[in-house]
C-alpha positions as CSV (number, residue, x, y, z in Angstrom):
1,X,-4.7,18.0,-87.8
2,X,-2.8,21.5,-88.4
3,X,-2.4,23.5,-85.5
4,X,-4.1,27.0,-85.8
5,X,-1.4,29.5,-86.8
6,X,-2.4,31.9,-83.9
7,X,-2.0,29.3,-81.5
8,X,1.3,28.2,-82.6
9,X,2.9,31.8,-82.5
10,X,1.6,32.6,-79.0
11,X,3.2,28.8,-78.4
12,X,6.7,30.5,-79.8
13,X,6.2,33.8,-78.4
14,X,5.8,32.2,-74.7
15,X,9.0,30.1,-74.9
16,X,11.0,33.3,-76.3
17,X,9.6,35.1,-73.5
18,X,10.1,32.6,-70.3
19,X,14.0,32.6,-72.0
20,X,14.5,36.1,-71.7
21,X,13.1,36.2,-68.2
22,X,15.1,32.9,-66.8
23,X,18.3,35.4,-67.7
24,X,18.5,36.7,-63.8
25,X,22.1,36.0,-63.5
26,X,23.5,38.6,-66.0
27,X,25.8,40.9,-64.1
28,X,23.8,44.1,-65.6
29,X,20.8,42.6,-63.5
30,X,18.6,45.2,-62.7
31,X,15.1,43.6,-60.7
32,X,13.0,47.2,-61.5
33,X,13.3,46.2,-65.2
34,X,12.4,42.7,-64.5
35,X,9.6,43.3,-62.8
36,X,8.5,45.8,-65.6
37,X,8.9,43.4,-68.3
38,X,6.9,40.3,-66.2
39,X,4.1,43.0,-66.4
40,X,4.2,43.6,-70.3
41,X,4.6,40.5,-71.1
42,X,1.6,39.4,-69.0
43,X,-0.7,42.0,-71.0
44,X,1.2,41.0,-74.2
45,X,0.4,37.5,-73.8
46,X,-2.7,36.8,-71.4
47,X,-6.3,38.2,-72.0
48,X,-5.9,41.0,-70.1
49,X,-5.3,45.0,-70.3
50,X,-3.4,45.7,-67.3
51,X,-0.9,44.3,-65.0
52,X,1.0,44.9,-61.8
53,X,3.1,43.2,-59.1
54,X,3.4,43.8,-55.8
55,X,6.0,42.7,-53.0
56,X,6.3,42.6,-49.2
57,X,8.6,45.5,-48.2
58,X,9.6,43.2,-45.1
59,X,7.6,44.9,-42.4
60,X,4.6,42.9,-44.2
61,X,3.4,45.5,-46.3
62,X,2.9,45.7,-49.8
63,X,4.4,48.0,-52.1
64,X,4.1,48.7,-56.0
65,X,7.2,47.2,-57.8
66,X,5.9,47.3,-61.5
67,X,2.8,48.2,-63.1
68,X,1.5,48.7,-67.1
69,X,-1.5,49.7,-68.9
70,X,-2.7,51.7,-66.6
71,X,-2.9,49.8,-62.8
72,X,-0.2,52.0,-61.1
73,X,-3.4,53.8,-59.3
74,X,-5.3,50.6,-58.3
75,X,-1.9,49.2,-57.3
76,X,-1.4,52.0,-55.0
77,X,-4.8,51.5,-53.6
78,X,-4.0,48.3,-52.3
79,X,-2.5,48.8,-48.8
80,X,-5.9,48.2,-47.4
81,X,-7.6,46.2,-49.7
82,X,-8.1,44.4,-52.4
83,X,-7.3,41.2,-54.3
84,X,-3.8,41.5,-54.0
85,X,-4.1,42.6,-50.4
86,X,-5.7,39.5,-50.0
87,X,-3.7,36.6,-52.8
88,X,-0.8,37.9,-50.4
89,X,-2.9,36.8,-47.0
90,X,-4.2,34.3,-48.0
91,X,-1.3,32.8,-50.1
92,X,-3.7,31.8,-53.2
93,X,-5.7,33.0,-56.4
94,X,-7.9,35.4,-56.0
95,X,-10.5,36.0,-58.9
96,X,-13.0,38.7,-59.2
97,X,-14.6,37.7,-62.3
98,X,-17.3,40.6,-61.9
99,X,-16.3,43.8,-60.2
100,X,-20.1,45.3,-60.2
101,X,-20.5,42.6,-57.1
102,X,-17.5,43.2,-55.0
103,X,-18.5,46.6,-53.4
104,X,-19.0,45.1,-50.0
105,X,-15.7,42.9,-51.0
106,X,-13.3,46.1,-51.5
107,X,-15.3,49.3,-50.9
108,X,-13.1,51.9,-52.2
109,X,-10.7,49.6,-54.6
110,X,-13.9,48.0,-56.4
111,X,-15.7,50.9,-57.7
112,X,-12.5,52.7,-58.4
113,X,-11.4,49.9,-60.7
114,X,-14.7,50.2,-62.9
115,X,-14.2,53.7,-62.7
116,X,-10.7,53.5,-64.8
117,X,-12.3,50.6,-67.2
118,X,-11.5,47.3,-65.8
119,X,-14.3,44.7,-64.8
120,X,-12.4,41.9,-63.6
121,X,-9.4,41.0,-61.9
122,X,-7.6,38.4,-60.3
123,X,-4.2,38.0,-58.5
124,X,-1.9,35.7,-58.2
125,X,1.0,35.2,-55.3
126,X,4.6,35.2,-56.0
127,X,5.9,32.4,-54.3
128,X,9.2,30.3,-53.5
129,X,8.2,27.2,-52.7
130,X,6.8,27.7,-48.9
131,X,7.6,31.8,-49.0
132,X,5.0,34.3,-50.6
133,X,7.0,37.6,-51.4
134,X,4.1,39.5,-52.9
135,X,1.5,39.2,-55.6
136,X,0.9,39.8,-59.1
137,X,-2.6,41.5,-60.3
138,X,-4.2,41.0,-63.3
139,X,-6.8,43.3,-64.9
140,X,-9.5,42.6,-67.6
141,X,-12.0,44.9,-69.3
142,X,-15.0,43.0,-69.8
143,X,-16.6,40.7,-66.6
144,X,-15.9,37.0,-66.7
145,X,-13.5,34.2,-65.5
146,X,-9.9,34.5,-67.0
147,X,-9.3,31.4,-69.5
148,X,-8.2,28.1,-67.1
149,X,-4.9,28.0,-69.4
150,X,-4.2,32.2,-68.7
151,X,-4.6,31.6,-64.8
152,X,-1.4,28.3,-65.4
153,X,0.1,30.9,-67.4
154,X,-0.2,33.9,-64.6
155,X,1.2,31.6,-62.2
156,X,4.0,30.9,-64.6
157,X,5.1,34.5,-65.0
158,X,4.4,34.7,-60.9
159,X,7.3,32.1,-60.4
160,X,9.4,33.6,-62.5
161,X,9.0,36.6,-60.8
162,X,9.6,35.6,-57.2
163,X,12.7,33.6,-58.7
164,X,14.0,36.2,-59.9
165,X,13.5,38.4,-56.9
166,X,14.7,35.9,-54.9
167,X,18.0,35.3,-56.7
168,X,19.0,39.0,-56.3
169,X,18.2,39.1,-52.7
170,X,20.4,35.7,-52.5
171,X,22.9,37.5,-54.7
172,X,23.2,40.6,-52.9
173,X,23.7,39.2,-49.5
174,X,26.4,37.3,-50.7
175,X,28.2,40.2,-51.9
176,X,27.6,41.8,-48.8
177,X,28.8,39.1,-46.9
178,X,32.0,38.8,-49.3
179,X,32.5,42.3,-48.6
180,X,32.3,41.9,-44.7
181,X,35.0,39.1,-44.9
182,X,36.9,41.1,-46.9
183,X,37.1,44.0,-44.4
184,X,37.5,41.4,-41.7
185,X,40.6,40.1,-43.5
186,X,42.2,43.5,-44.4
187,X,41.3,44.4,-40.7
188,X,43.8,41.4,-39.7
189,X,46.3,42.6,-41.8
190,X,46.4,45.9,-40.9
191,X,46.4,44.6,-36.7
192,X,49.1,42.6,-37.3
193,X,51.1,45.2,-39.1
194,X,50.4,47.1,-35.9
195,X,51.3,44.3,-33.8
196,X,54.7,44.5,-35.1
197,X,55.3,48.1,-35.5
198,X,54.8,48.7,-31.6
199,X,57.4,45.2,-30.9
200,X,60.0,46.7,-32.9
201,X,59.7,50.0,-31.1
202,X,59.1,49.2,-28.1
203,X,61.6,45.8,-27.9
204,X,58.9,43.6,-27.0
205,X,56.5,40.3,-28.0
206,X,53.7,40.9,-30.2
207,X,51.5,39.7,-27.5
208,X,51.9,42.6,-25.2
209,X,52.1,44.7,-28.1
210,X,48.4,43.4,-28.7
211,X,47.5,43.6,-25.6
212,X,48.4,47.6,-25.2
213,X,46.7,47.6,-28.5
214,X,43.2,46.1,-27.2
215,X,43.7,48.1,-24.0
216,X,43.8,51.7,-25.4
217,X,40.9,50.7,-27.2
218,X,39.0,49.6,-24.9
219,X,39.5,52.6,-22.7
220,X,39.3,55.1,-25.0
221,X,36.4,53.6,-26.9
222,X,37.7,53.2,-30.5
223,X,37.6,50.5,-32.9
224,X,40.5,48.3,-32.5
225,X,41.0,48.3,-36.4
226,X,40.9,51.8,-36.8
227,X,43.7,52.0,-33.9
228,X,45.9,49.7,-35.4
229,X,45.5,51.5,-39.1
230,X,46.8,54.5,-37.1
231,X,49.5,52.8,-35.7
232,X,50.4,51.8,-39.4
233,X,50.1,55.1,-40.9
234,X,51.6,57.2,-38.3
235,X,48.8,58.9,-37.0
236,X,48.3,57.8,-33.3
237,X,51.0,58.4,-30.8
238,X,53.0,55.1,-30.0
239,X,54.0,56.4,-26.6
240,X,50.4,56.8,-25.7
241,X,49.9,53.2,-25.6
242,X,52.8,52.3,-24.2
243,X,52.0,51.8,-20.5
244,X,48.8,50.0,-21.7
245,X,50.9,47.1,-22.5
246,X,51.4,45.2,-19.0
């Protein structure tokens, strides 16, 4: 049996597209772009006209991160309701598969929604294994249940959201912790200079040279790094720390 022509080119077009969004670990990264791109290529590929994503802004609320074809407003709406308000609680698929019935549901988002054309919605959470980060919502213009295979495929683009969310988080604590120890490790280099400038001057051991050191700083409330950087360069009077030393 040949396989409809259709079929086979949305079967390409999806592998294509899961390639380009795997690529989180380019150096020119930029998550704003990747989020956008989830969302066209959710209304590019699943029967739908309108897509968004939402994430947890850490204080458990959501915020919009991406929206096309129209859902910015109904994203926005979302803080108090609505199915993403509630994929995100309840850490599952929501469907709305007629919108005409879920005034009592979501007062203001329901009627709102048929007011800009859509019908139907669903949501789906973006999710790392046990951690939901946010959710992604799904608009349709006619009533009716999204196809079983779009709803696999939502999830799909879901994961690959949250993965790549997830990675850049991951990524940029890491370089924030590599720049911590770096600043820790200059911060030694630059006491130990000090340490020696003040035992040369002063014809002592570095110890009680570190010890006036710590002891200025203490009492006159200044980072022991910065004192010792001004020891190095020149700027803090030696003779002002001197009887700090014993």
């Amino acid at each position: 049996m040949t396989e409809h022509p259709t079929y086979r080119a949305r079967e390409l077009r999806l592998a294509e597209v899961f390639v380009e969004l795997a690529d989180t670990l380019d150096v020119d990264f930029d998550v704003g772009v990747f989020l956008e791109r989830v969302a066209d290529r959710c209304v590019e590929l699943l029967d739908v006209t309108a897509a968004g994503l939402l994430l947890d802004d850490g204080r458990g609320e959501l915020r919009t991160a991406a929206g096309c074809g129209g859902a910015g407003e109904l994203l926005l709406r979302q803080r108090e309701e609505g199915p993403c308000l509630d994929c995100y609680r309840g850490r599952d698929v929501v469907t709305a598969p007629d919108l005409a019935r879920c005034d009592d549901r979501w007062p203001r988002f329901a009627p709102l929604a048929r007011d800009r054309g859509f019908h139907a919605t669903y949501a789906v959470p973006l999710r790392r294994r046990a951690e939901v980060i946010g959710a992604l919502n799904l608009f349709r213009g006619a009533p009716g249940d999204p196809p079983g295979s779009d709803v696999a495929l939502a999830r799909a683009f879901a994961d690959a959201a949250a993965i790549g969310i997830l990675q850049e988080r991951t990524r940029q604590r890491q370089e924030s912790l590599a720049a911590q120890l770096q600043a820790a490790l200059d911060s030694r280099v630059v006491l130990e200079q000090a340490k020696g400038v003040l035992a040369e001057r002063w014809g002592v051991g570095v110890d009680e040279a570190f010890t006036a050191l710590r002891r200025y700083a203490r009492t006159r409330r200044v980072r022991l790094a910065e004192l010792a950087l001004g020891v190095v360069d020149g700027t803090v009077d030696t003779d002002a720390l001197r009887g700090h030393g014993s």
